[in-house]
C-alpha positions in Angstrom: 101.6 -34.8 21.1 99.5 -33.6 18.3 98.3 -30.2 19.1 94.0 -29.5 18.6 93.6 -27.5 15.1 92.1 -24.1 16.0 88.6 -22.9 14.5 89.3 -20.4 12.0 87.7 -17.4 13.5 85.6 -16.5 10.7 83.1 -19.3 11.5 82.5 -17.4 14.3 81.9 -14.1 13.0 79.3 -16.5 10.8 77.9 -18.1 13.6 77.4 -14.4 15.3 76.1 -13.2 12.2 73.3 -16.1 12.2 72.4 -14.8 16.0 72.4 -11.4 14.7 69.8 -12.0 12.3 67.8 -13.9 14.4 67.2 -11.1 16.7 67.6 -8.1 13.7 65.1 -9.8 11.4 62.4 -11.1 13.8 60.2 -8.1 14.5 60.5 -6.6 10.8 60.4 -9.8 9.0 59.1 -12.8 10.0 56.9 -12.2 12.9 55.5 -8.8 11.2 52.2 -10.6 9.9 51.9 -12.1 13.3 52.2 -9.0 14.7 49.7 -7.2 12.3 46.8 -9.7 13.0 47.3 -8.1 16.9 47.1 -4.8 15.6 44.3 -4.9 13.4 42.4 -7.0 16.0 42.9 -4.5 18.5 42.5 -1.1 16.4 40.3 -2.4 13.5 42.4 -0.8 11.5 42.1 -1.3 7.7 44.6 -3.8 6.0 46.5 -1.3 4.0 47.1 1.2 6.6 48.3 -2.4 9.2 50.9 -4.2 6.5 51.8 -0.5 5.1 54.0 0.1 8.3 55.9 -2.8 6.8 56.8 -0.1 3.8 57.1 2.5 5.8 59.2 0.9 8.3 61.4 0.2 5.4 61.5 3.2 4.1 64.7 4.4 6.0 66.5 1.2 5.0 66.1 1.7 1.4 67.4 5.0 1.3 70.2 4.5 3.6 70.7 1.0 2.5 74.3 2.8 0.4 74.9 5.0 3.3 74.8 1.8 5.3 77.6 -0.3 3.4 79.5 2.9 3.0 79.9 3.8 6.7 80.4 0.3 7.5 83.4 -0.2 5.1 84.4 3.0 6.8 84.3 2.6 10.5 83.6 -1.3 11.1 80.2 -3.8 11.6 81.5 -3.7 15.9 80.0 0.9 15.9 77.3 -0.6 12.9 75.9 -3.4 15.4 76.0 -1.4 18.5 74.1 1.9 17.6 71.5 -0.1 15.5 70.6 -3.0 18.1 70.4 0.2 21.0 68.1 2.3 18.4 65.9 -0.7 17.5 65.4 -2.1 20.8 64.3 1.4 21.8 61.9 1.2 19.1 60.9 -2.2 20.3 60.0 -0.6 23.8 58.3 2.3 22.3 56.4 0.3 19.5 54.4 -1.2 23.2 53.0 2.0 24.7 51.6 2.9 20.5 47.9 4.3 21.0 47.8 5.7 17.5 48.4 5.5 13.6 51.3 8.0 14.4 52.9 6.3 16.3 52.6 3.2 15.4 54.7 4.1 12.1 57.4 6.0 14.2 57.6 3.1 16.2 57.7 0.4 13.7 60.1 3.1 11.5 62.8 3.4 14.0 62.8 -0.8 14.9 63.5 -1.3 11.1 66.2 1.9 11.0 68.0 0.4 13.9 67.7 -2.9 12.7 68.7 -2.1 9.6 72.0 -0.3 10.6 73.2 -3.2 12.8 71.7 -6.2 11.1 72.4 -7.5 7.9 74.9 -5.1 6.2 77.6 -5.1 8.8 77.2 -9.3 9.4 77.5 -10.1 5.6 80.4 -7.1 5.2 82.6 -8.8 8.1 81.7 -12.4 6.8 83.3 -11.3 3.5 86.1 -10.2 4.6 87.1 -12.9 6.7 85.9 -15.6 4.6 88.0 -16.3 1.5 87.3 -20.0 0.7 83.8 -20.5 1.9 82.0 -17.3 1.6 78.8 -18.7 0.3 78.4 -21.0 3.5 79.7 -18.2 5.8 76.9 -15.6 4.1 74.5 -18.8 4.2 74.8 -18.7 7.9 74.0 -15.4 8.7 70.9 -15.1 6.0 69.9 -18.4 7.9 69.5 -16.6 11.1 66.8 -15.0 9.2 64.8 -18.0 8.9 65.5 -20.0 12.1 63.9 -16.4 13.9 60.7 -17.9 11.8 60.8 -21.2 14.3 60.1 -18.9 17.1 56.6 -17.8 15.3 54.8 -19.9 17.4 56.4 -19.0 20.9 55.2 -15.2 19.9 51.9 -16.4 19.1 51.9 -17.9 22.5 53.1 -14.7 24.3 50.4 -12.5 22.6 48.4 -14.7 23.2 48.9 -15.0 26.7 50.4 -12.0 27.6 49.3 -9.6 25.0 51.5 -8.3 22.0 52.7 -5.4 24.2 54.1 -7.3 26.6 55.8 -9.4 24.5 57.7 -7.3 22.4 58.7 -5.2 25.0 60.7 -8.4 26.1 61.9 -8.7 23.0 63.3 -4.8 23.1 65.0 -5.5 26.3 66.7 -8.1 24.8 67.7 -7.0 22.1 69.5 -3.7 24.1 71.3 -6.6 26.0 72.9 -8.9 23.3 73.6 -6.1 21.4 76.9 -5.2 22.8 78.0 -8.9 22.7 77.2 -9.5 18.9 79.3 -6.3 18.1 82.0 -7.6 19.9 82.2 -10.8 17.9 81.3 -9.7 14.8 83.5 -6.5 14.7 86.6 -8.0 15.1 89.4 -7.1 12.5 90.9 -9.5 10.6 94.9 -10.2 10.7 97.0 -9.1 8.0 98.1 -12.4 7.1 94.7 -13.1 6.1 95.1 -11.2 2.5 98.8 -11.8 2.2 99.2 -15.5 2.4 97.7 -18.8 2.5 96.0 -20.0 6.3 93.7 -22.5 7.3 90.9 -20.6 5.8 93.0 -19.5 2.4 94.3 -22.6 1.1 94.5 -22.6 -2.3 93.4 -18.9 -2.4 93.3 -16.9 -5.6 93.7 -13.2 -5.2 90.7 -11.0 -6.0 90.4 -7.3 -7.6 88.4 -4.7 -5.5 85.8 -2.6 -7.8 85.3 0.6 -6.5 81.7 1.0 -6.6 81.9 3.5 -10.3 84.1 0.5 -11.6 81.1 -1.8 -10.8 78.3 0.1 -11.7 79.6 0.4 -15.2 79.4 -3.8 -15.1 76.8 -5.2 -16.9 77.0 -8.0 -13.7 76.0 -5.5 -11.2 72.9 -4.3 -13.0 72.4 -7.8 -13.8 72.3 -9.2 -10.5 70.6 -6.0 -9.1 67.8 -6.0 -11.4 67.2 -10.2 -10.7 67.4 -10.1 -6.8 64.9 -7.3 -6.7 62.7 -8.9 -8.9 62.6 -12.0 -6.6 62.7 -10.2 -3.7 59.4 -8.1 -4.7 57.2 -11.6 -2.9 59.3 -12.0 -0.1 58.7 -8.3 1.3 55.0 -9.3 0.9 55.5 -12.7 2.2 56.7 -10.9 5.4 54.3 -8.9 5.5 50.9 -10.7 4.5 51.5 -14.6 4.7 50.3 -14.9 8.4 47.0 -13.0 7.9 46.1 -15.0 4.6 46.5 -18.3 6.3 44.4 -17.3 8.8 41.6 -15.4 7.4 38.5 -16.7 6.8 38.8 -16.0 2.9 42.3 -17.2 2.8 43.5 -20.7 4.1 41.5 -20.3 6.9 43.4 -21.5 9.9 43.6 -21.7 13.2 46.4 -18.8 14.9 48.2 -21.7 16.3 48.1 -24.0 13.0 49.4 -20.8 10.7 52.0 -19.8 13.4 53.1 -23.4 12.7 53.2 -23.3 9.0 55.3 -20.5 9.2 57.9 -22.7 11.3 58.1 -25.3 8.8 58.7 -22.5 6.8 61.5 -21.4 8.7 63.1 -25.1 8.8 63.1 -25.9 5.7 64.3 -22.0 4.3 67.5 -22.1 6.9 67.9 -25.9 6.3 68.4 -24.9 2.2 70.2 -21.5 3.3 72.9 -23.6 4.2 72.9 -26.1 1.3 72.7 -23.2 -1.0 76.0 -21.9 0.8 77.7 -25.2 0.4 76.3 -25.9 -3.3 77.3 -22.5 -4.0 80.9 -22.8 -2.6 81.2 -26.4 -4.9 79.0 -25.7 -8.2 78.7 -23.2 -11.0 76.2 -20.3 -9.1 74.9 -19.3 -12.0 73.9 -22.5 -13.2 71.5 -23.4 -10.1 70.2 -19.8 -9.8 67.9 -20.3 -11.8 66.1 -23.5 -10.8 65.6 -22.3 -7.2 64.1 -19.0 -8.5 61.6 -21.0 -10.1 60.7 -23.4 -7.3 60.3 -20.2 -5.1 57.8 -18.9 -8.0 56.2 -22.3 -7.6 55.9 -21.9 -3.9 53.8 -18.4 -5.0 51.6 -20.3 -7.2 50.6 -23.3 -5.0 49.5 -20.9 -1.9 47.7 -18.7 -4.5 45.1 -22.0 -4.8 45.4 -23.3 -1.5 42.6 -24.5 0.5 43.6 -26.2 3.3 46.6 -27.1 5.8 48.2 -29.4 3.1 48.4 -26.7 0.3 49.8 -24.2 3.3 52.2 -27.1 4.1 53.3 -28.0 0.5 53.7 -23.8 -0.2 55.9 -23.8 3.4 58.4 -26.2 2.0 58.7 -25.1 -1.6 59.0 -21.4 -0.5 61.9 -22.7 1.8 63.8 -24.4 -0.7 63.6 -21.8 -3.7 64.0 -18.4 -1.1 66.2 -20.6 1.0 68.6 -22.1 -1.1 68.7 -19.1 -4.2 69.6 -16.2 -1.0 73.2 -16.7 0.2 73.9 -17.5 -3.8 73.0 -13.8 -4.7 74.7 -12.4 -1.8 78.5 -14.9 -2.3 78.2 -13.9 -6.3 78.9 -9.7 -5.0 81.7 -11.0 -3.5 83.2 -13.1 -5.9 82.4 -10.9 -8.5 83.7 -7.5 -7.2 85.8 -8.1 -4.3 86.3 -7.5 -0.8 86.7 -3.6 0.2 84.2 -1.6 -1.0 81.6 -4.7 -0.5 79.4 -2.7 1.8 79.2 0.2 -0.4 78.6 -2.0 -4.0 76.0 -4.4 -2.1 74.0 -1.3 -0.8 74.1 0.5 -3.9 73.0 -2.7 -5.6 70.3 -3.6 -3.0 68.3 0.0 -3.5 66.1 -1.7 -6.3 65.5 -4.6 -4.0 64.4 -2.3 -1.4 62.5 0.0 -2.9 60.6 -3.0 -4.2 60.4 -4.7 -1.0 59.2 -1.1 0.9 56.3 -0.9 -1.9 55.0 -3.9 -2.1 53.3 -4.9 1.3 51.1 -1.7 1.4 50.3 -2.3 -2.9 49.2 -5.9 -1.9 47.2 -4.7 1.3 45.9 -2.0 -0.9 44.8 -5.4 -3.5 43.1 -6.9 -0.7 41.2 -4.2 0.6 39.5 -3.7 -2.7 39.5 -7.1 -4.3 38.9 -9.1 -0.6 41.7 -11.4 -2.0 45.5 -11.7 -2.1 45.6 -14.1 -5.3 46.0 -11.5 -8.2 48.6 -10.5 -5.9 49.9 -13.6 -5.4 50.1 -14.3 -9.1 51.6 -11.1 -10.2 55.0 -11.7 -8.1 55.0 -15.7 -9.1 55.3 -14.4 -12.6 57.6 -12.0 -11.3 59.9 -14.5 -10.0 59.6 -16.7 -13.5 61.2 -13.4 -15.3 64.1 -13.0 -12.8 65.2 -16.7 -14.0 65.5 -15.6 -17.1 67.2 -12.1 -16.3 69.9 -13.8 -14.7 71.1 -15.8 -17.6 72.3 -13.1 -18.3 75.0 -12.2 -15.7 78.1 -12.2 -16.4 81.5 -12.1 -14.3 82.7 -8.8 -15.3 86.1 -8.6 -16.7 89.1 -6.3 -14.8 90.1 -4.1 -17.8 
């Protein structure tokens, strides 16, 4: 009798990883701008001083984005996951009793801490080390929980809507304090031994890799290399996050309805976690450095087209061309840090490496709200990061696979 071959556990670790995000990414990425229209409806606040929670809510992650990969090299992604969903759905809870500026910046800073220490960092650090043969479609499955969180835009437009923003992400705090536990559970797992010493189902044909230590990387021309590129694309998608909702639907914008814009931003999601995972599997099979490059520029397209756009088409056309260049170029970036410097101190290089990224990404929402506020339009804006994205293109020709000395 022939006996049923056995998952490999790391898809599940993947798979986690994917829910992870989904929950982790939600309230601090892709339903912020949803969530700002509430707030500025509500508080007539000014549009700088809504989005720049965005950066200041970030502000924690940037700074402890090393900190982050270090202790989770350290003590695991199963301690990472647990204290950071617990401190972000607290901050989820708190965020619906806000009455003030003040505290609506505490609020939103603690949901992005806690978020931060048990999201990303800890999912992509235990996908590398139990992936070996196909890490870019592992990593392509948790950055896709990312997106897919973007298909339940329209369900949270519904519930404020309905209920009222409060409510709603109350829920959504609750929640998130629930599933915490279980995602650390599956995610923190330890891989066997075997796993690094010999081939498995997951290591056929496995070639073993040398571990940088993070002053061994940082003397790599790679690691500035990729650092410098994947902060200079990821300048638009902080403000994406942060601003995309509230120019499709205002007046001076796109000019849709809530409804119509929460659905633009779902075929958004779609199509950047459809291309999330074909970048994993094109990246597992083709040169990653060779299609870097053309995605980069398809997302700087994407930046151009909802610069001029006018109507649902233009929204749509931007939706789609955002998801394939962001989608596709993302879990590409991430696999390359793993290829390229190895499997132990991953947390600590890739948080080292994403401080550029962050810093840009904490900046720009409140610089572009500041741009709007004063020029009453987000196209300079818009422009300035297309053209950022044409120049990463071109930095990353220029990344090389370092060399072990």
């Amino acid at each position: 009798m022939k006996t049923k071959k056995k998952v490999f556990y790391g898809w599940w670790v993947s798979l986690a990883g994917g829910a992870n995000m989904i929950l982790s990414s939600g309230p601090t990425f892709q339903v912020t701008s949803t969530l700002f229209r509430a707030v500025e409806d509500e508080f007539g606040w000014s549009r700088a001083l809504v989005s720049g929670v965005a950066s200041f809510g970030r502000f924690g992650g940037a700074l402890l984005g090393p900190l982050e990969g270090w202790m989770t090299d350290k003590i695991g992604s199963k301690l990472m996951i647990f204290t950071g969903f617990l401190i972000g759905g607290l901050g989820l809870i708190f965020f619906s009793f806000i009455n003030n500026a003040t505290q609506y910046y505490l609020a939103f800073f603690l949901i992005s801490l806690g978020f931060s220490i048990g999201g990303f960092t800890p999912s992509m650090v235990a996908v590398n080390v139990w992936m070996t043969q196909h890490k870019s479609t592992g990593m392509a499955m948790v950055i896709g929980g990312s997106s897919l969180s973007g298909i339940f835009v329209p369900l949270i437009v519904w519930g404020i809507t309905n209920y009222g923003w409060r409510e709603t992400f109350f829920l959504i705090g609750v929640i998130t304090i629930i599933v915490g536990p279980f995602l650390a559970k599956v995610i923190g797992r330890r891989p066997p031994s075997y796993l690094y010493q010999t081939d498995s189902q997951e290591t056929t044909n496995f070639i073993p890799q040398h571990d940088f230590t993070l002053s061994e990387a940082m003397k790599t021309r790679a690691f500035w290399g990729l650092a410098i590129t994947h902060g200079l694309t990821n300048i638009s998608v902080g403000a994406i996050s942060a601003h995309i909702y509230l120019h499709l639907s205002d007046g001076n914008g796109v000019n849709l309805s809530p409804y119509t814009a929460g659905f633009v931003l779902a075929i958004m999601a779609v199509f950047a976690f459809t291309f999330q995972i074909l970048g994993g599997i094109l990246g597992d099979r083709v040169n990653k450095l060779a299609v870097l490059p053309v995605f980069i520029i398809i997302q700087a397209t994407s930046l151009f087209v909802i610069t001029f756009a006018k109507d649902i088409n233009g929204a749509i056309i931007f939706a789609v061309l955002w998801g394939i260049g962001f989608g596709a170029r993302t879990p590409i970036f991430h696999s390359l840090r793993g290829d390229y410097f190895g499997r132990k101190h991953f947390g600590t290089i890739s948080g080292v490496m994403s401080f550029p990224m962050s810093m840009g990404m904490m900046v720009t929402p409140v610089l572009v709200g500041w741009a709007f506020d004063v020029r009453g339009s987000y196209q300079f804006s818009f422009i300035v990061m297309a053209i950022l994205c044409v120049v990463a293109s071109l930095s990353v020709l220029f990344v090389k696979k370092p060399q072990i000395n």
